[in-house]
C-alpha positions in Angstrom: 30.6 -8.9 4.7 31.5 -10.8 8.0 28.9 -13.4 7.0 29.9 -14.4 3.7 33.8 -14.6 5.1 32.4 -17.0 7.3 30.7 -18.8 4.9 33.3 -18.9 2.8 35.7 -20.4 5.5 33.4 -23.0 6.4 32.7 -24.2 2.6 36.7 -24.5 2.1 37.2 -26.5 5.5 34.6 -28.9 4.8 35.9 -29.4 1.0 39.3 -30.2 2.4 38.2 -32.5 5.2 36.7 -34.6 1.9 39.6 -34.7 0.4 42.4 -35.4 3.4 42.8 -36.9 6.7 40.6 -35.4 9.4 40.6 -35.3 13.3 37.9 -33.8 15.6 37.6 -33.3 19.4 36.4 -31.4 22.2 38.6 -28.5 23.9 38.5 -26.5 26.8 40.1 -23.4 28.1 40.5 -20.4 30.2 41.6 -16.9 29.5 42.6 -13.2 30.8 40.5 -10.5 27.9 41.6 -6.5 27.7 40.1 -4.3 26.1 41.7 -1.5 24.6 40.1 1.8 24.3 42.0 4.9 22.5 39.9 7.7 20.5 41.4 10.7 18.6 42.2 13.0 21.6 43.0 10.5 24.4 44.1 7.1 24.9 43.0 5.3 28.0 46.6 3.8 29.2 46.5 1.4 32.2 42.6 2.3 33.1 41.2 -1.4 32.0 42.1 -4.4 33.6 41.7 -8.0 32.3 39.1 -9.7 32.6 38.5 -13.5 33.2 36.7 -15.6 30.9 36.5 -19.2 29.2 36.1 -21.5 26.4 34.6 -25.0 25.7 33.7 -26.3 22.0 35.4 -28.7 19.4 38.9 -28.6 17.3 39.8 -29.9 14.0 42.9 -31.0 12.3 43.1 -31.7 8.6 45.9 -33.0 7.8 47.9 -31.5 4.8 51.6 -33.2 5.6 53.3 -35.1 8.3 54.4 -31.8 9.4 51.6 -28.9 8.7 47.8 -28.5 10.0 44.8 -26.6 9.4 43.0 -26.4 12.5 39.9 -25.0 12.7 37.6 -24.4 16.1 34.6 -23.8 16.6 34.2 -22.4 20.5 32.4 -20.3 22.6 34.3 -18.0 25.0 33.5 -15.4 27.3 35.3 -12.2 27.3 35.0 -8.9 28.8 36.2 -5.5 30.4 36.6 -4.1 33.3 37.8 -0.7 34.9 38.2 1.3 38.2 38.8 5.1 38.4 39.0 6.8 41.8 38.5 10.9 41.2 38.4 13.4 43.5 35.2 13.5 44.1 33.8 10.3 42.4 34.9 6.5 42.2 33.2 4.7 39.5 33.8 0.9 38.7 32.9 -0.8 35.4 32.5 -4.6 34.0 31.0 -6.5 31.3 30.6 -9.8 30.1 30.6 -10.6 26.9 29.9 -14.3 25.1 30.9 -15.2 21.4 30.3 -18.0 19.0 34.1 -17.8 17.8 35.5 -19.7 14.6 39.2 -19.4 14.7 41.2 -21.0 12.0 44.9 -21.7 12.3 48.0 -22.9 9.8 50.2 -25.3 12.2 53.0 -26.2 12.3 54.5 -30.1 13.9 58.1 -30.6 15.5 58.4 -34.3 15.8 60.1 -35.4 19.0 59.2 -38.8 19.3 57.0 -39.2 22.1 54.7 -36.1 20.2 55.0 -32.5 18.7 55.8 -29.3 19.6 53.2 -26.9 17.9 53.4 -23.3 16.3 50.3 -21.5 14.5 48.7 -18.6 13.3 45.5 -17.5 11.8 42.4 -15.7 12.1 39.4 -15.7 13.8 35.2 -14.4 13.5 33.3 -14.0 16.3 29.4 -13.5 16.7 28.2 -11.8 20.2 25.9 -14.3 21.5 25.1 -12.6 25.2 26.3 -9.5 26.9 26.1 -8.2 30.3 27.4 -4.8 32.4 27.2 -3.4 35.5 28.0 0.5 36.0 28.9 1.7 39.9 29.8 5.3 40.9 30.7 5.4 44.8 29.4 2.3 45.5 25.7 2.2 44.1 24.9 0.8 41.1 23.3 3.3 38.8 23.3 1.0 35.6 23.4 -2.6 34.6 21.8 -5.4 32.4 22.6 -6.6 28.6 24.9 -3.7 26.0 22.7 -2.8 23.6 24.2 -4.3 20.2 24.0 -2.8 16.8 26.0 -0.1 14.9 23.8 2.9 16.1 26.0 5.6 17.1 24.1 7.3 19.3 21.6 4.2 20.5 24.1 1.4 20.6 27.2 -0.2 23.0 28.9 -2.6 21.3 28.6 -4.2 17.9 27.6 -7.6 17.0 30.9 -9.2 15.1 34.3 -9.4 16.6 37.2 -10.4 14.2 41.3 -10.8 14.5 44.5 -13.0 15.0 44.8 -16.0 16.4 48.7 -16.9 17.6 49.5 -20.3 19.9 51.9 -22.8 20.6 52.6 -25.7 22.7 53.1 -29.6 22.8 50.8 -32.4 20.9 50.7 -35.9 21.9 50.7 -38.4 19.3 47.5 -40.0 20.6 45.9 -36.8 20.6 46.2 -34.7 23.9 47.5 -31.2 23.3 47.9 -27.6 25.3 48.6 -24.8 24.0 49.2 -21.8 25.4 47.2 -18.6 22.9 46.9 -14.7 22.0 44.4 -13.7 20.4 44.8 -9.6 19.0 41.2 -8.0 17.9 41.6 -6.4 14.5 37.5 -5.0 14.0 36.1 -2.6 16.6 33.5 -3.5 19.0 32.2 0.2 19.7 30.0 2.0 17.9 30.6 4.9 19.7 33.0 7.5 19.6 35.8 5.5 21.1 37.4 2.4 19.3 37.6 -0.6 21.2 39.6 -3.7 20.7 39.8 -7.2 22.3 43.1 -8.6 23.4 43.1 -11.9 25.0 45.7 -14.4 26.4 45.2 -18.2 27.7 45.4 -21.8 28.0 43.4 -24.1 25.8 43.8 -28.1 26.0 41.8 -31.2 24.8 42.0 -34.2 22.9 41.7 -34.6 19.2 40.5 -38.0 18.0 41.5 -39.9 14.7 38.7 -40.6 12.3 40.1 -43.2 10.0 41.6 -46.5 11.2 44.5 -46.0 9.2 45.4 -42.5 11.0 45.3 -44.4 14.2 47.4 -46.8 13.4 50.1 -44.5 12.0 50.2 -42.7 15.5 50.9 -45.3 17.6 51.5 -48.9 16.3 50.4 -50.7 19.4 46.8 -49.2 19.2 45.6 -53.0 17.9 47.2 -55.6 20.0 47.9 -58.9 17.4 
C-alpha cells in the first residue's frame, strides 16, 4: 500500500511540474529524532532521549499562485533512538541509527515582505529504511550490536521497513532563492513489529537554495537579474 501512495504522489508532482512553474535545488539539514515507545500496559515516559541525525537531498517548488507552493523533497536523513536506564542491579544503554530515503510533500504558504517571504506549510511524508544500526550495553560491555533486522516478523523482526507521517515547517524565503526553515516532523505508522509501538518524532533546521528553471521566473524575482 505504501508503494502505490508513493507512486501515486510522484505521478501527480511530475504532472503538475508540466503544467506550472517549477523550481529545484539542493538542501541540507540537521535534526534531534525521539522515539516514542508506549504498549498496552506501560508507557515509557522520559526513558528515550533524542537522537542526532541529518539530511542532504533536493527541494521543489511548483508554483500554483504568487502566494501558495507545493513543495516536494526528496532527502535522506538519519534518525534514531537512544536510551539509558540505571537499575539496581543493572545499567543498560541503548542506540540505533537509522537512514531513510524520505519523500515529504508540503502545501506552502508565501508572506510577501519585500525583500522575500515568510513561509508556513504542512503535509506528509513516506519513508523507506535504507540502513540501520544498534548497539545494546548492560554495565558497560557490549552484549549486542550490528544492523535491526527489518521486516514485519513478530517474533524474528526489529523494526519495519516504511516510516510515514506529518510534515509541519516554517521560516523565511529569499526571493532569489535562499530559504531556512525551521521543521517537525510527527510519525503516524509504527516502526516495531514487536509488541511495543514505536513512533518517530523529529525536530530541525533545514536550508538551501532553490533555483528558477524558466527565464521568465527569474526575471519576475528580481528585475536586475539581466543588466541592459
Amino acid at each position: 500500500m505504501l508503494k502505490r501512495t508513493l507512486l501515486i504522489i510522484c505521478i501527480f508532482a511530475f504532472g503538475l511540474s508540466a503544467s506550472a512553474q517549477f523550481r529545484l535545488g539542493p538542501t541540507v539539514g540537521f535534526n534531534f529524532n525521539r522515539q516514542i515507545h508506549k504498549s498496552n500496559s506501560y508507557r515509557f515516559e522520559n526513558i528515550f532521549s533524542s537522537q542526532f541525525g541529518y539530511s542532504i537531498g533536493a527541494i521543489g517548488d511548483l508554483v500554483i499562485t504568487d502566494y501558495l507552493s507545493l513543495q516536494p523533497e526528496l532527502i535522506y536523513t538519519f534518525k534514531g533512538g537512544q536510551y539509558d536506564l540505571e537499575e539496581s542491579i543493572v545499567t543498560e544503554n541503548f542506540q540505533s541509527r537509522l537512514g531513510y530515503i524520505s519523500m515529504p510533500i508540503s502545501l506552502v504558504a508565501k508572506k510577501d515582505v519585500k525583500w522575500g517571504y515568510l513561509v508556513a506549510g504542512a503535509g506528509g511524508y513516506i519513508s523507506k529504511l535504507m540502513f540501520s544500526s544498534y548497539s545494546l550495553d548492560q554495565n558497560n560491555v557490549n552484549v549486542s550490536a550490528g544492523s535491526l533486522r527489518v521486516g514485519g516478523d513478530f517474533n524474528a523482526d526489529q523494526i519495519r521497513a516504511w516510516d510515514a507521517g506529518v510534515k509541519v515547517r516554517a521560516g523565511i524565503e529569499l526571493k532569489k532563492g535562499f530559504f531556512v526553515n525551521a521543521f517537525y516532523d510527527i510519525g503516524a505508522y509504527d516502526i516495531n513489529p514487536q509488541f511495543t509501538t514505536t513512533r518517530n518524532k523529529t525536530v530541525g533546521v533545514q536550508t538551501g537554495f532553490i533555483f528558477s528553471l524558466t527565464e521568465e521566473d527569474r526575471y519576475e524575482r528580481f528585475e536586475n537579474f539581466y543588466e541592459f
